[in-house]
MIFIPA-322701 format. One record per atom (N, C-alpha, C): residue number from 1; atom name; x, y, z. Coordinates in pm, 1 decimal. Layout:
SITE    n  atom        xx        yy        zz
SITE  NUM    CA         X         Y         Z
...
***
This chain:
SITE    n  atom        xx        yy        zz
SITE    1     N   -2904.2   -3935.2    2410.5
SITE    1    CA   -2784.4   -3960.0    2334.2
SITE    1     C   -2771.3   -3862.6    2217.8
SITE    2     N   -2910.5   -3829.1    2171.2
SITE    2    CA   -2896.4   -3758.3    2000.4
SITE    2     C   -2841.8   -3601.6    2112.3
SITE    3     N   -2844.0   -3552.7    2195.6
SITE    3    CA   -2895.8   -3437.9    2286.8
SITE    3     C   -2693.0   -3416.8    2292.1
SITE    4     N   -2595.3   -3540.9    2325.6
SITE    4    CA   -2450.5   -3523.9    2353.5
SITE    4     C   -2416.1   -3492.6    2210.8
SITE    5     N   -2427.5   -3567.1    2057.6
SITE    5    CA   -2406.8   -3578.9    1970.9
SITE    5     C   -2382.8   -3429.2    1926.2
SITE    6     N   -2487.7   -3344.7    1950.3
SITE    6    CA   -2487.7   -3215.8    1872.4
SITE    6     C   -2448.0   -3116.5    1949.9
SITE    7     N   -2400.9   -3167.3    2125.4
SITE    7    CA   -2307.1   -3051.9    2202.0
SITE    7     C   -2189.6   -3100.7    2162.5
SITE    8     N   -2089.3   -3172.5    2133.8
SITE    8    CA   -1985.3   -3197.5    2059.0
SITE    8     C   -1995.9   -3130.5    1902.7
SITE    9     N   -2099.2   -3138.5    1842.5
SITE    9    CA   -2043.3   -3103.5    1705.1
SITE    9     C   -2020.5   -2921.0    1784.3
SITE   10     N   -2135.0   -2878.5    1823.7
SITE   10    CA   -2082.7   -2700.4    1834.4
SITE   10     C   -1958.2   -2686.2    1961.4
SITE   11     N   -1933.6   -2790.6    2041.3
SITE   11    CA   -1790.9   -2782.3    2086.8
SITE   11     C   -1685.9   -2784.7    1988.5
SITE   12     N   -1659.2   -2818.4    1851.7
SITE   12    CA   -1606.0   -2866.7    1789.0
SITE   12     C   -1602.5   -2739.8    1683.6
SITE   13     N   -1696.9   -2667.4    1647.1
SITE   13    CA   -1708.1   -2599.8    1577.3
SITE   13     C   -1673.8   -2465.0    1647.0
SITE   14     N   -1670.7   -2440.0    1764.9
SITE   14    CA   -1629.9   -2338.9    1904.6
SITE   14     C   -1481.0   -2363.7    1849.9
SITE   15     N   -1418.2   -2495.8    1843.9
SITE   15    CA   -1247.4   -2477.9    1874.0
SITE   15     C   -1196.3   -2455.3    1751.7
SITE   16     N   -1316.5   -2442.1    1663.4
SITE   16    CA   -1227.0   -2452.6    1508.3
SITE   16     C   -1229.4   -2253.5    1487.1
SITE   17     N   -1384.7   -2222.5    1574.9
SITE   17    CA   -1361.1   -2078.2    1554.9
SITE   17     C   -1231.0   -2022.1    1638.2
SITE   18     N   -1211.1   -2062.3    1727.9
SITE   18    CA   -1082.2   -2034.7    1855.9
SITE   18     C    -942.5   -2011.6    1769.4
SITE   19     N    -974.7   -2209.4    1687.9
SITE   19    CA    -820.5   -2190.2    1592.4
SITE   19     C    -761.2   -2073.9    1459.4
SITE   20     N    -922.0   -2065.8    1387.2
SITE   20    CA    -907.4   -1973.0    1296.4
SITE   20     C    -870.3   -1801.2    1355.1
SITE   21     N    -949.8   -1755.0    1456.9
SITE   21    CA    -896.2   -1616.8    1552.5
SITE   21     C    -783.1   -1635.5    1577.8
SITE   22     N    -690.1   -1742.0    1670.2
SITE   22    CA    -554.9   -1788.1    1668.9
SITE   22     C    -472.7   -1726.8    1549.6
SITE   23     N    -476.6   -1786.4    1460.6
SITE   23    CA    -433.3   -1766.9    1337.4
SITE   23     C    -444.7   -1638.6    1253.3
SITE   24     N    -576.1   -1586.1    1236.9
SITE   24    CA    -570.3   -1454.2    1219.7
SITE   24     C    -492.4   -1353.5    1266.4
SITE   25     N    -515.0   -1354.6    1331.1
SITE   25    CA    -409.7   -1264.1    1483.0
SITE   25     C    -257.1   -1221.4    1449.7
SITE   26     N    -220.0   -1381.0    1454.3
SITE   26    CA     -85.6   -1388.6    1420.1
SITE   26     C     -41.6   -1376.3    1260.6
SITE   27     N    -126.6   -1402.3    1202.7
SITE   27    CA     -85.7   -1356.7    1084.3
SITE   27     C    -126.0   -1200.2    1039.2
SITE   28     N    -208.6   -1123.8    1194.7
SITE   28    CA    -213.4    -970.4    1138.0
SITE   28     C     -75.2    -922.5    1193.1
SITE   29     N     -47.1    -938.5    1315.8
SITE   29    CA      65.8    -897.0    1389.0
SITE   29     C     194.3    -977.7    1278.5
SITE   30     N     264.4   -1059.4    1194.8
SITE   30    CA     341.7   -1069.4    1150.8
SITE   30     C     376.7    -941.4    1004.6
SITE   31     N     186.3    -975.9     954.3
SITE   31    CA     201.0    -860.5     856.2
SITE   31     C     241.7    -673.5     886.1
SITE   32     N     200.9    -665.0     981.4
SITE   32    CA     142.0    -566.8    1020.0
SITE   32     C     254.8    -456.2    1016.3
SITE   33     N     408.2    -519.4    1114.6
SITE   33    CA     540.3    -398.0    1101.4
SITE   33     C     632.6    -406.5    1004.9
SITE   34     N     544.9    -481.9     868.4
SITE   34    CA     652.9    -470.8     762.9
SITE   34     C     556.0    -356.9     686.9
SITE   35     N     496.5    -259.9     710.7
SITE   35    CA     441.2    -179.1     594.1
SITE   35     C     393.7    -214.2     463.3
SITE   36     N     332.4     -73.7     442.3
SITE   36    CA     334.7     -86.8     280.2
SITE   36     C     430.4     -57.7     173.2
SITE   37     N     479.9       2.7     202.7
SITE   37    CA     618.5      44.4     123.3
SITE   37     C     712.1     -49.7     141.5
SITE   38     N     795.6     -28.9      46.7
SITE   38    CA     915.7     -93.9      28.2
SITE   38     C    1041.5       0.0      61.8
SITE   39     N    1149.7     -61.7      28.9
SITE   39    CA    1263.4      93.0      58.2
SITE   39     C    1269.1     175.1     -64.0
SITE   40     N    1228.9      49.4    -183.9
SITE   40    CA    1246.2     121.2    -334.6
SITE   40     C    1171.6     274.2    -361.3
SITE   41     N    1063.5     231.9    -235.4
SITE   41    CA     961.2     388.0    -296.5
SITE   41     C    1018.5     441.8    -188.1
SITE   42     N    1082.3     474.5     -81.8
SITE   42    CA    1114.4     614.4      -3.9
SITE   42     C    1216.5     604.8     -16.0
SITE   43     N    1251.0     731.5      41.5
SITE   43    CA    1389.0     777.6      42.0
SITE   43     C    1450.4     839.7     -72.8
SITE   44     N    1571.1     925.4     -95.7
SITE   44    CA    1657.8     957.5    -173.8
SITE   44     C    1647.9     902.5    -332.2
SITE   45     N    1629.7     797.5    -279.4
SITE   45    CA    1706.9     704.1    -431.8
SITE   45     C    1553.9     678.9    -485.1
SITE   46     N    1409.9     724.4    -442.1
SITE   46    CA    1309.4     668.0    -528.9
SITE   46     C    1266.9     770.6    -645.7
SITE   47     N    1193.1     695.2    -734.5
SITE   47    CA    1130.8     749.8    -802.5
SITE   47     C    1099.8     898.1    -831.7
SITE   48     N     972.1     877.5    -670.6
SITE   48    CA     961.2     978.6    -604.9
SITE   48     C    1012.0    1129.6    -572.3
SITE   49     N    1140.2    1084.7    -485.1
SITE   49    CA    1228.1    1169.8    -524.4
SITE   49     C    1268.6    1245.2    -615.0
SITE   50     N    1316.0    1148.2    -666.4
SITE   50    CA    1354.5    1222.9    -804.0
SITE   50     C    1258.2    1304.3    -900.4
SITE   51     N    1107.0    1242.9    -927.0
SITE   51    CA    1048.7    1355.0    -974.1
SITE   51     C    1011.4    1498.3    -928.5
SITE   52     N    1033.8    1489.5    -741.3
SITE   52    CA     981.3    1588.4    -726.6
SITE   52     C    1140.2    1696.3    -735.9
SITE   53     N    1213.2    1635.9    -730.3
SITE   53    CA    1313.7    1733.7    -740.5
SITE   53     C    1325.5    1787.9    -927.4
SITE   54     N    1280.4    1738.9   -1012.3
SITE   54    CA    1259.2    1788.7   -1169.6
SITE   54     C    1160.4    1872.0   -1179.0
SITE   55     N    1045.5    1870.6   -1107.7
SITE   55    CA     950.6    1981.1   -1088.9
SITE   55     C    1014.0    2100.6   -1021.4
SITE   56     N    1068.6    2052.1    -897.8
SITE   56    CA    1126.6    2203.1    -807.7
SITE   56     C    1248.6    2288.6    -884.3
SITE   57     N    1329.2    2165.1    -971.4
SITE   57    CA    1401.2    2260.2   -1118.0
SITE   57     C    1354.4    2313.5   -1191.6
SITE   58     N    1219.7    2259.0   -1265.4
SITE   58    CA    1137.5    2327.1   -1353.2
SITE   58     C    1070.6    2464.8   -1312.1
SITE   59     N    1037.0    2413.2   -1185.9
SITE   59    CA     987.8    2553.3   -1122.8
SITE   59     C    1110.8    2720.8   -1123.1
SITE   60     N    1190.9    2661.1   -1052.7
SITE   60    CA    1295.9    2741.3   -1049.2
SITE   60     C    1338.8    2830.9   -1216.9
SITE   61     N    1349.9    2720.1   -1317.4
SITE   61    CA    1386.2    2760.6   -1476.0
SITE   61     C    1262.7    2876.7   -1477.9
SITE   62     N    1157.0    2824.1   -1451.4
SITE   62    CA    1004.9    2904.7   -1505.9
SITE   62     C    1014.2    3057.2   -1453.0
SITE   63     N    1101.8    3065.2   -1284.0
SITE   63    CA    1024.2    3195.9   -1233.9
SITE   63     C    1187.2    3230.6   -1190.6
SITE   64     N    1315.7    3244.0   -1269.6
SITE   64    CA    1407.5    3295.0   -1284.4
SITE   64     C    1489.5    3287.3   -1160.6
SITE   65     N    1508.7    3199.1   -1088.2
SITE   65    CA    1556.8    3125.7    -987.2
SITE   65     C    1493.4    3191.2    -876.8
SITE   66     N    1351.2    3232.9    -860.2
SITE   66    CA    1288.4    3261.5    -718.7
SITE   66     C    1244.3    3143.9    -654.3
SITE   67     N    1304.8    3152.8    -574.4
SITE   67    CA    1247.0    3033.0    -479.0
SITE   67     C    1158.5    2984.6    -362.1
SITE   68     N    1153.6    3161.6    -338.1
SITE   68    CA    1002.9    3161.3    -252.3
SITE   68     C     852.8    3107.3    -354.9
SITE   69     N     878.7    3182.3    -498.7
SITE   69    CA     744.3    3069.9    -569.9
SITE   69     C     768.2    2941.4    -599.6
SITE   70     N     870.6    2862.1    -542.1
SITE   70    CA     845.6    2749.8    -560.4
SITE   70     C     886.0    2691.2    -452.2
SITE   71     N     829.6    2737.1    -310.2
SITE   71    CA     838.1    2654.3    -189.0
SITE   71     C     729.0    2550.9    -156.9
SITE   72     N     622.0    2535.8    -242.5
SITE   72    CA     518.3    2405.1    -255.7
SITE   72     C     636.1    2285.8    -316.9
SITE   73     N     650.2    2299.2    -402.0
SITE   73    CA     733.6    2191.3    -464.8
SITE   73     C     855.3    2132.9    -360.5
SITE   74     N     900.2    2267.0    -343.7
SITE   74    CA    1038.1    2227.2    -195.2
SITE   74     C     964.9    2116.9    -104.6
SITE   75     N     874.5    2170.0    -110.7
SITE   75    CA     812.0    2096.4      36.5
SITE   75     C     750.0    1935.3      13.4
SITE   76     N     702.3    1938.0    -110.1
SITE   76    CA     716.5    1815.6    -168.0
SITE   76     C     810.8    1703.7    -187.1
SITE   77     N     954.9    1810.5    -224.6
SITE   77    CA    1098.6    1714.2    -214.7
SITE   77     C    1112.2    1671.0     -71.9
SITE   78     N    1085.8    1762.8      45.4
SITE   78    CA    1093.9    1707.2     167.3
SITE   78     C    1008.1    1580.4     188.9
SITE   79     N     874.6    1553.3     128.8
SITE   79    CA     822.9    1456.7     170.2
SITE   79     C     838.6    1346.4      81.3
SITE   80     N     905.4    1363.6     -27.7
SITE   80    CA     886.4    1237.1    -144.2
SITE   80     C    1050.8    1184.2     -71.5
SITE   81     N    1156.3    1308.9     -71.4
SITE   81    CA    1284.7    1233.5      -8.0
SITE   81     C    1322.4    1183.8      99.0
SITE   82     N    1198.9    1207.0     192.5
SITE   82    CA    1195.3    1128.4     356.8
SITE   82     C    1309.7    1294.0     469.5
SITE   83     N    1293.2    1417.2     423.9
SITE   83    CA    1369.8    1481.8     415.1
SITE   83     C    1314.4    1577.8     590.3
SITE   84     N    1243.0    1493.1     635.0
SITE   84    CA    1186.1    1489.6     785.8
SITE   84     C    1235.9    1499.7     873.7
***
């Protein structure tokens, strides 16, 4: 009898691991295709953006509107403005 007692408790403790994996799962796959970002940080209208385009002006003021020395920065506005 003591021998059924303690195959039920680890049957029991089997379905609770089953339920918690269950659950995990679905709560990775719900998290998972909303990202990390928000819309606030990409695109046009962020932050982002916008600073890198005050550097690629600054650059430009500094080296008398050449713009081959400041194609690092360009390339930066492409990636801070989603410009892909």
């Amino acid at each position: 009898m003591q021998s059924l007692y303690v195959w039920e408790i680890g049957r029991g403790a089997f379905r609770l691991r089953i339920h918690l994996m269950k659950f995990l799962l679905i709560f990775l796959l719900v998290l998972l295709p909303m990202g990390c970002k928000s819309q606030e940080e990409t695109g046009s209208g962020s932050k982002a953006c916008s600073g890198a385009w005050k550097i690629y002006q600054a650059c430009l003021i500094i080296n008398d509107n050449n713009s081959s020395f400041c194609r690092p920065q360009y390339d930066g506005i492409v990636v801070a403005c989603g410009m892909m």
